[in-house]
Backbone atoms as SQL, in Angstrom:
CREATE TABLE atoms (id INTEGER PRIMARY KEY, chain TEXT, resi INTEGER, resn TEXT, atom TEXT, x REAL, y REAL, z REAL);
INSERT INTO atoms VALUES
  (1, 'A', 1, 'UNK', 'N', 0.812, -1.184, 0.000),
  (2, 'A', 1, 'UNK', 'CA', 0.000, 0.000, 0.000),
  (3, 'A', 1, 'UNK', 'C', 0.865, 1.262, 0.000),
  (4, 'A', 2, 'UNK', 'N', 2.006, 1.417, 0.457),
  (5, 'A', 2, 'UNK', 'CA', 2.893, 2.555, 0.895),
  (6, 'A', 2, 'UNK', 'C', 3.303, 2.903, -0.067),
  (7, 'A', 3, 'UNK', 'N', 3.981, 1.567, -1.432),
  (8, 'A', 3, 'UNK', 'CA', 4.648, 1.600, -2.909),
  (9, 'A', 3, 'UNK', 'C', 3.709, 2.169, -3.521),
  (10, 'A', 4, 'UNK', 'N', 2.127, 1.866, -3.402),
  (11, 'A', 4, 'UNK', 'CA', 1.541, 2.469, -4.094),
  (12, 'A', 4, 'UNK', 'C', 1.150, 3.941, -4.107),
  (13, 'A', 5, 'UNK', 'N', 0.926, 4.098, -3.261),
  (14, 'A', 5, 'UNK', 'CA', 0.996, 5.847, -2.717),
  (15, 'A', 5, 'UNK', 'C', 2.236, 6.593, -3.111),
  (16, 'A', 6, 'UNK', 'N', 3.578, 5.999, -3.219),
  (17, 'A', 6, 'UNK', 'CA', 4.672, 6.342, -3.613),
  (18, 'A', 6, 'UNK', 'C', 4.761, 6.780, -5.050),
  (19, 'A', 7, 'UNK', 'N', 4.262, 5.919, -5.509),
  (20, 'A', 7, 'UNK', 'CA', 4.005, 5.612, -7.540),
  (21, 'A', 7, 'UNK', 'C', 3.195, 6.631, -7.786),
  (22, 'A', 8, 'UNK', 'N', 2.140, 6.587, -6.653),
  (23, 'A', 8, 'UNK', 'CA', 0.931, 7.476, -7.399),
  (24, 'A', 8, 'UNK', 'C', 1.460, 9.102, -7.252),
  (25, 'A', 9, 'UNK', 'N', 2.203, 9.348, -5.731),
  (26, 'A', 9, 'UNK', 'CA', 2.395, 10.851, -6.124),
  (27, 'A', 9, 'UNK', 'C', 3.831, 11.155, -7.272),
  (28, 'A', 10, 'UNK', 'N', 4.402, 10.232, -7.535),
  (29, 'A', 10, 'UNK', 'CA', 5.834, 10.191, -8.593),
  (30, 'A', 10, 'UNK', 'C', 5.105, 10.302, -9.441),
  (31, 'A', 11, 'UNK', 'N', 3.645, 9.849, -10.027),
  (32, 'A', 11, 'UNK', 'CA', 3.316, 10.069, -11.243),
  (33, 'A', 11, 'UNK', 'C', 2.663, 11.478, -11.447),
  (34, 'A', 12, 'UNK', 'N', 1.812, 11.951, -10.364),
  (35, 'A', 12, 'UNK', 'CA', 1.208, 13.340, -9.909),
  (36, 'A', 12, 'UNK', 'C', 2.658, 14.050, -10.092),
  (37, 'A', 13, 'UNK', 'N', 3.828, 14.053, -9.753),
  (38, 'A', 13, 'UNK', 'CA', 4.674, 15.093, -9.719),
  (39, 'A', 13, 'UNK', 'C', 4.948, 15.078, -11.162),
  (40, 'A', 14, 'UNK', 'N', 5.300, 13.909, -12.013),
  (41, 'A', 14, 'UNK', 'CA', 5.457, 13.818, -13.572),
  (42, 'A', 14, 'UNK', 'C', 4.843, 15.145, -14.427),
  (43, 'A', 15, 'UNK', 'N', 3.132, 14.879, -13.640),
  (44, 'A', 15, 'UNK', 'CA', 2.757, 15.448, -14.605),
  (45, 'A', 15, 'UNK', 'C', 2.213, 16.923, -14.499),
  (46, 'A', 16, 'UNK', 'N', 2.502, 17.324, -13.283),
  (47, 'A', 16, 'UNK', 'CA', 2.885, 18.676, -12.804),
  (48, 'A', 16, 'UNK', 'C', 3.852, 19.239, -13.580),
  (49, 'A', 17, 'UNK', 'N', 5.290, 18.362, -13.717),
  (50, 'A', 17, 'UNK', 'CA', 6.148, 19.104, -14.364),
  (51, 'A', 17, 'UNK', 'C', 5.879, 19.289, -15.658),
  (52, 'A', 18, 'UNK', 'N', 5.526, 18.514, -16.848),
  (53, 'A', 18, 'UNK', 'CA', 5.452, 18.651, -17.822),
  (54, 'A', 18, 'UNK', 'C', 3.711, 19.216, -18.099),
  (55, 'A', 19, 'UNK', 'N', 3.635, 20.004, -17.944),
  (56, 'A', 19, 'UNK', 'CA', 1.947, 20.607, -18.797),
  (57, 'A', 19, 'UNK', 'C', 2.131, 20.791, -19.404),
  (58, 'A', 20, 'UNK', 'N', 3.550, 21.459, -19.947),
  (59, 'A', 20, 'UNK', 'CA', 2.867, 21.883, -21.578),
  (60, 'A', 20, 'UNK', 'C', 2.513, 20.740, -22.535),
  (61, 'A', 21, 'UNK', 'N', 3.245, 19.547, -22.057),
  (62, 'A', 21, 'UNK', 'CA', 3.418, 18.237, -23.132),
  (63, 'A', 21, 'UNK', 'C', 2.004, 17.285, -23.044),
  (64, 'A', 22, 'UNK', 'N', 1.272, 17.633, -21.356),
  (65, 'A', 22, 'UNK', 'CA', -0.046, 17.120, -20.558),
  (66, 'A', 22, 'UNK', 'C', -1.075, 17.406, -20.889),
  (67, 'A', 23, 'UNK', 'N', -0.922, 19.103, -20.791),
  (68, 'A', 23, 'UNK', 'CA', -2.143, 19.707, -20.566),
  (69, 'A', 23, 'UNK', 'C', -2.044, 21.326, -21.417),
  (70, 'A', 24, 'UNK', 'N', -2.433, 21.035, -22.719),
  (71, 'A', 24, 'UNK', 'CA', -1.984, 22.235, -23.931),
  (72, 'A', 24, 'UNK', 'C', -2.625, 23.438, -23.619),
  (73, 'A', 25, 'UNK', 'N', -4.442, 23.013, -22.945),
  (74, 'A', 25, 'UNK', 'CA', -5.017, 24.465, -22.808),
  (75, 'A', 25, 'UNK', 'C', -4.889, 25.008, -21.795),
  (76, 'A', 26, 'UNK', 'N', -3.857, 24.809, -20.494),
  (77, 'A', 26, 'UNK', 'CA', -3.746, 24.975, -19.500),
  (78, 'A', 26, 'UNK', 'C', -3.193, 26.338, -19.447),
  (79, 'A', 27, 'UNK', 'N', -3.474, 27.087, -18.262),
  (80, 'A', 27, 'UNK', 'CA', -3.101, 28.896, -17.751),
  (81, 'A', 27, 'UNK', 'C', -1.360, 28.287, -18.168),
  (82, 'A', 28, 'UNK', 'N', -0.710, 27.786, -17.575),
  (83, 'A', 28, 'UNK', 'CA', 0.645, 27.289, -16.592),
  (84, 'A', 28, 'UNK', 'C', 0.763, 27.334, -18.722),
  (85, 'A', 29, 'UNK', 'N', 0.486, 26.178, -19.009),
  (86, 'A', 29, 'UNK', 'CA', 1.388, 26.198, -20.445),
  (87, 'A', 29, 'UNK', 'C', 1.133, 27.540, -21.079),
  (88, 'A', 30, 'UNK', 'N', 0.287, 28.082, -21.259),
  (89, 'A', 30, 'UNK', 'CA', -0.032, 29.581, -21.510),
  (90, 'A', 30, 'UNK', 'C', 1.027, 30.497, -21.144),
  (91, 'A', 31, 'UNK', 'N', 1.089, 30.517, -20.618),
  (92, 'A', 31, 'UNK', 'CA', 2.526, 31.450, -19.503),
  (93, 'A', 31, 'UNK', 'C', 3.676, 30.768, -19.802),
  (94, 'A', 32, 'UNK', 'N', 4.322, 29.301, -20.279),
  (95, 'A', 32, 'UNK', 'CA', 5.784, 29.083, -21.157),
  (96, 'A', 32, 'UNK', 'C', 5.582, 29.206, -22.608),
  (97, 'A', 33, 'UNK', 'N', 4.460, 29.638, -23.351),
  (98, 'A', 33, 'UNK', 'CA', 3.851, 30.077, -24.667),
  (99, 'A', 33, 'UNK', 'C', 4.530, 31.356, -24.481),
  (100, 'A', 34, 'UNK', 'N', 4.093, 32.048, -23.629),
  (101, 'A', 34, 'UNK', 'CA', 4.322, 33.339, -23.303),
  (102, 'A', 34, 'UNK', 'C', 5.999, 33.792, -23.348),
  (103, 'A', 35, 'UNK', 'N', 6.546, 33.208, -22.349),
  (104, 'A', 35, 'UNK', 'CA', 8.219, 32.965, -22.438),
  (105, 'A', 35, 'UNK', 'C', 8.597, 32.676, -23.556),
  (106, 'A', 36, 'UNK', 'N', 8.065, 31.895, -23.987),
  (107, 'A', 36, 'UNK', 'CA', 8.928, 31.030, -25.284),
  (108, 'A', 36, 'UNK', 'C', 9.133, 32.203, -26.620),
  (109, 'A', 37, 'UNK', 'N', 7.627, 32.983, -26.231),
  (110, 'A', 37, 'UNK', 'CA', 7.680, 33.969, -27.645),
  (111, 'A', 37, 'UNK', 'C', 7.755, 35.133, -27.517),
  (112, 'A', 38, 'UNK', 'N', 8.529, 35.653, -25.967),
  (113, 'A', 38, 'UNK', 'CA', 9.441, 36.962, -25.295),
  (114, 'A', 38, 'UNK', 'C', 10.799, 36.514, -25.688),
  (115, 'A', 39, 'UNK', 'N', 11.277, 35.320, -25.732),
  (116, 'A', 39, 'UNK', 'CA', 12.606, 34.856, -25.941),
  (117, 'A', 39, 'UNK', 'C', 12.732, 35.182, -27.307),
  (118, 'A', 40, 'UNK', 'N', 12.276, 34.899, -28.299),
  (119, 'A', 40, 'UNK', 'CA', 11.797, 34.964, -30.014),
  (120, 'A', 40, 'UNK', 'C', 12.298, 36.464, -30.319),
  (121, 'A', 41, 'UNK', 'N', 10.970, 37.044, -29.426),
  (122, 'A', 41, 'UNK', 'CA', 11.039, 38.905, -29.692),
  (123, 'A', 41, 'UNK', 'C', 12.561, 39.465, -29.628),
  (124, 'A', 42, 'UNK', 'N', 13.008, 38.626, -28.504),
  (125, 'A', 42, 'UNK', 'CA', 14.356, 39.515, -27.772),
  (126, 'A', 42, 'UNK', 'C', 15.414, 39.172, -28.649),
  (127, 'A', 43, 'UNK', 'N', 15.394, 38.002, -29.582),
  (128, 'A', 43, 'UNK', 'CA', 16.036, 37.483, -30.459),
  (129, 'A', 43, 'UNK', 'C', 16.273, 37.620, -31.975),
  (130, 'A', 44, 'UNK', 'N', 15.522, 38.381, -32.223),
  (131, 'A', 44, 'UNK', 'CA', 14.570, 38.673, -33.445),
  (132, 'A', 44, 'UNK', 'C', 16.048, 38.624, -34.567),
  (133, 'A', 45, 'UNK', 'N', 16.756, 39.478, -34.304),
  (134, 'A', 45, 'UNK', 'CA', 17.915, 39.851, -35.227),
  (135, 'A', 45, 'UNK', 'C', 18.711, 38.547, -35.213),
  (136, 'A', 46, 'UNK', 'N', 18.960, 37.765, -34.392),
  (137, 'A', 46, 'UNK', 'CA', 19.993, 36.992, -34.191),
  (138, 'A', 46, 'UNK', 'C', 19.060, 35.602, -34.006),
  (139, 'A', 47, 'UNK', 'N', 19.268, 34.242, -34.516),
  (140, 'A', 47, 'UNK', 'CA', 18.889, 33.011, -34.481),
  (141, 'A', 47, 'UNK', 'C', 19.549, 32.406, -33.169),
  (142, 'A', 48, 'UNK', 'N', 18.919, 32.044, -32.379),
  (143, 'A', 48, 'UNK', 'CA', 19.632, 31.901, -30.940),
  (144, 'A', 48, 'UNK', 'C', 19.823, 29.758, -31.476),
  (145, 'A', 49, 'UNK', 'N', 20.743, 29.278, -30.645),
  (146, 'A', 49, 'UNK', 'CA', 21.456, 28.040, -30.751),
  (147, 'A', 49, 'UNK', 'C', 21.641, 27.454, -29.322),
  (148, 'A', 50, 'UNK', 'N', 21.312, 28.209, -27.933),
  (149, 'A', 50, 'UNK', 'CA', 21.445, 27.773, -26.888),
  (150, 'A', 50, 'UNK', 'C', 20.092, 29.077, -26.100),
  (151, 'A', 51, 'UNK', 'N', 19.686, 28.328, -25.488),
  (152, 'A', 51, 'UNK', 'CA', 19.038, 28.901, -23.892),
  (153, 'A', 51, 'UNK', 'C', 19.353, 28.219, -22.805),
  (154, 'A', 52, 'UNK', 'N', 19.813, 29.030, -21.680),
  (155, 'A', 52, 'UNK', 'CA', 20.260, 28.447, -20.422),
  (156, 'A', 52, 'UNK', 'C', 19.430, 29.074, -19.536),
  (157, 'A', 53, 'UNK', 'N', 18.786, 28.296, -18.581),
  (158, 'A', 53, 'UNK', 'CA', 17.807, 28.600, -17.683),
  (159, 'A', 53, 'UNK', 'C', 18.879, 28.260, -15.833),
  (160, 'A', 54, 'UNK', 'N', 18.414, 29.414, -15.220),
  (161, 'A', 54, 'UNK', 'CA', 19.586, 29.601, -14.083),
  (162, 'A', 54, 'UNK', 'C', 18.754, 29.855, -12.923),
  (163, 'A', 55, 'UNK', 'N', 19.422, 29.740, -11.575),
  (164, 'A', 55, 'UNK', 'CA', 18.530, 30.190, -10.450),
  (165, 'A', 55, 'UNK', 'C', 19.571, 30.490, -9.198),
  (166, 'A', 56, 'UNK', 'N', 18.972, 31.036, -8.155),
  (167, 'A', 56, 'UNK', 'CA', 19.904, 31.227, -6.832),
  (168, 'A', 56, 'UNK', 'C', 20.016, 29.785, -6.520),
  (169, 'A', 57, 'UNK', 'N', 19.195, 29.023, -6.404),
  (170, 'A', 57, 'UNK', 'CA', 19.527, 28.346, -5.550),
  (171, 'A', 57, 'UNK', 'C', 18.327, 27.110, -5.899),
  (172, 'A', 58, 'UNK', 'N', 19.039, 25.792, -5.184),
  (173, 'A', 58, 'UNK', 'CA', 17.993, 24.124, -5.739),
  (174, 'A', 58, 'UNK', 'C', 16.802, 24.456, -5.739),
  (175, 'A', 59, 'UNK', 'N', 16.061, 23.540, -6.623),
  (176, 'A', 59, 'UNK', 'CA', 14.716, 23.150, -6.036),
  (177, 'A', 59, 'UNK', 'C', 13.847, 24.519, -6.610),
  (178, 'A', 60, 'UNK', 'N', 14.517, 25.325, -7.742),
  (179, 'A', 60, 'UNK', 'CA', 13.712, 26.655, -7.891),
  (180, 'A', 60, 'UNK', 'C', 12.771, 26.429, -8.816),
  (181, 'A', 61, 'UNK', 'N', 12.713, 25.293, -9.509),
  (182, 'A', 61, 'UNK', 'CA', 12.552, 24.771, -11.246),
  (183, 'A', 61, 'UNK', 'C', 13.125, 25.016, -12.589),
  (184, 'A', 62, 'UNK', 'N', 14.042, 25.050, -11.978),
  (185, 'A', 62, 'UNK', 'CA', 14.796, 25.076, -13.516),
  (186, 'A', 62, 'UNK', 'C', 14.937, 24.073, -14.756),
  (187, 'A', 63, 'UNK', 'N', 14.888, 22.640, -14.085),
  (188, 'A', 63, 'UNK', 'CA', 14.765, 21.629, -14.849),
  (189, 'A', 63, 'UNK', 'C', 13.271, 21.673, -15.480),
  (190, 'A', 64, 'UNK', 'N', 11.947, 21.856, -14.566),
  (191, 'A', 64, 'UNK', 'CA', 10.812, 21.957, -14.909),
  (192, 'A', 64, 'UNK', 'C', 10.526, 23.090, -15.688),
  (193, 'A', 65, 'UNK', 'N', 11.049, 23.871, -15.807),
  (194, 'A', 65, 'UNK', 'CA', 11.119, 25.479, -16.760),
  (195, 'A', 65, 'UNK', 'C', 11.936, 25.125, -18.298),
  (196, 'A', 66, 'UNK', 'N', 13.130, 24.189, -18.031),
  (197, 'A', 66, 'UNK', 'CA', 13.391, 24.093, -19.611),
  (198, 'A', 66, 'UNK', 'C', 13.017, 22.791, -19.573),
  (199, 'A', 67, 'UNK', 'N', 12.061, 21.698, -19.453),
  (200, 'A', 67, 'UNK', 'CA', 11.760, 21.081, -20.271),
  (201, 'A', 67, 'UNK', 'C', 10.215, 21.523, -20.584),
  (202, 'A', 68, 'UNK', 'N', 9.539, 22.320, -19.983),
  (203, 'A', 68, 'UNK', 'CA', 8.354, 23.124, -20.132),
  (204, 'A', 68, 'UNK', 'C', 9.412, 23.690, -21.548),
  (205, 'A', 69, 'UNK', 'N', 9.395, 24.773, -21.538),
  (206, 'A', 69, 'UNK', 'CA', 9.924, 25.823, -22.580),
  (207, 'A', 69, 'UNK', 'C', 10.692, 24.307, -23.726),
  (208, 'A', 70, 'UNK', 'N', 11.167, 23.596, -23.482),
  (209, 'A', 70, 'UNK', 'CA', 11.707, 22.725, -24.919),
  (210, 'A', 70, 'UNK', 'C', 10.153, 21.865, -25.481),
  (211, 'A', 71, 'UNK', 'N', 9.125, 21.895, -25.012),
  (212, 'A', 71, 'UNK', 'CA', 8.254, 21.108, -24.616),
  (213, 'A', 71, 'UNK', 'C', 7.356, 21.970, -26.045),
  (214, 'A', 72, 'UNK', 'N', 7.127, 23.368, -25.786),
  (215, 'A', 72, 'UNK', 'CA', 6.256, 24.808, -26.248),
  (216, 'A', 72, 'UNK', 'C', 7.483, 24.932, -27.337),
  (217, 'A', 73, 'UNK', 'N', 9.021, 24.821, -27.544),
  (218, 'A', 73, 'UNK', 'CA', 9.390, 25.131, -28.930),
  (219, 'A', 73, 'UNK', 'C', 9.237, 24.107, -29.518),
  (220, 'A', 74, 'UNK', 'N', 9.410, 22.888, -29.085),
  (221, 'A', 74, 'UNK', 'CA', 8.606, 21.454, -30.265),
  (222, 'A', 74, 'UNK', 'C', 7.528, 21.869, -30.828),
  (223, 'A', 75, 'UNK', 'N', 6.574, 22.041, -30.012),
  (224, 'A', 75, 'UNK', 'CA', 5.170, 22.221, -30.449),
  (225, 'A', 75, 'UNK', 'C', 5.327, 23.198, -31.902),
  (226, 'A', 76, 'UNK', 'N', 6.001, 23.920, -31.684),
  (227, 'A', 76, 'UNK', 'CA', 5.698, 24.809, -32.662),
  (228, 'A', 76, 'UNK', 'C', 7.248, 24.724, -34.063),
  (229, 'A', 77, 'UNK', 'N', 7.944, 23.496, -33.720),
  (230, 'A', 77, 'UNK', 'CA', 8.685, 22.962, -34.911),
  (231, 'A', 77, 'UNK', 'C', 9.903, 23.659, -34.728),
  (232, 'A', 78, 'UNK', 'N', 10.464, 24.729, -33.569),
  (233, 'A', 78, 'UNK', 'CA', 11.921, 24.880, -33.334),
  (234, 'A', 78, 'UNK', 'C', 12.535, 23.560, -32.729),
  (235, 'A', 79, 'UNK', 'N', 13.824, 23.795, -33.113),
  (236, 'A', 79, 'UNK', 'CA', 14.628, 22.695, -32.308),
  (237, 'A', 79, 'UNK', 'C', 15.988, 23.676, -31.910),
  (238, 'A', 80, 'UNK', 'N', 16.419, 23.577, -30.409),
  (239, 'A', 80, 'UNK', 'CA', 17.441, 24.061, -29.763),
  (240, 'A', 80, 'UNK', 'C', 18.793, 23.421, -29.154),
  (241, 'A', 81, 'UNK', 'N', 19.749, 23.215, -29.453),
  (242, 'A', 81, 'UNK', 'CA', 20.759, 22.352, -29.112),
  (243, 'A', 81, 'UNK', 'C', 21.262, 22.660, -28.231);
């Protein structure tokens, strides 16, 4: 019973992290739509080849922020190396 409760919130956290890939009409993916095409604007002149996503300190989401944001430039047929 304990494994299972374990599984079930590992899968609840899964899919927290990834909405944009989960849940397309969601506020949350709306708002890395949003990022994704402030990054574009700010870029406009220059074809960008890297984004690096940074923080003070663990646990801020950074991993959940760029695979959100790599998640919203698939969708729309960029690819970023």
């Amino acid at each position: 019973m304990v494994l299972r409760k374990v599984n079930k919130k590992m899968a609840m956290d899964s899919r927290r992290k990834l909405v944009s890939a989960l849940d397309p009409k969601s506020p949350i993916t709306e708002q890395y739509r949003t990022i994704r095409t402030n990054i574009q604007f700010a870029s406009i002149d220059k074809e960008l080849n890297t984004i690096m996503v940074t923080s003070a300190g663990p646990g801020d989401g950074k991993s959940t922020t760029a695979a959100n944001l790599s998640v919203t430039f698939a969708q729309q047929g960029k690819r970023y190396c």
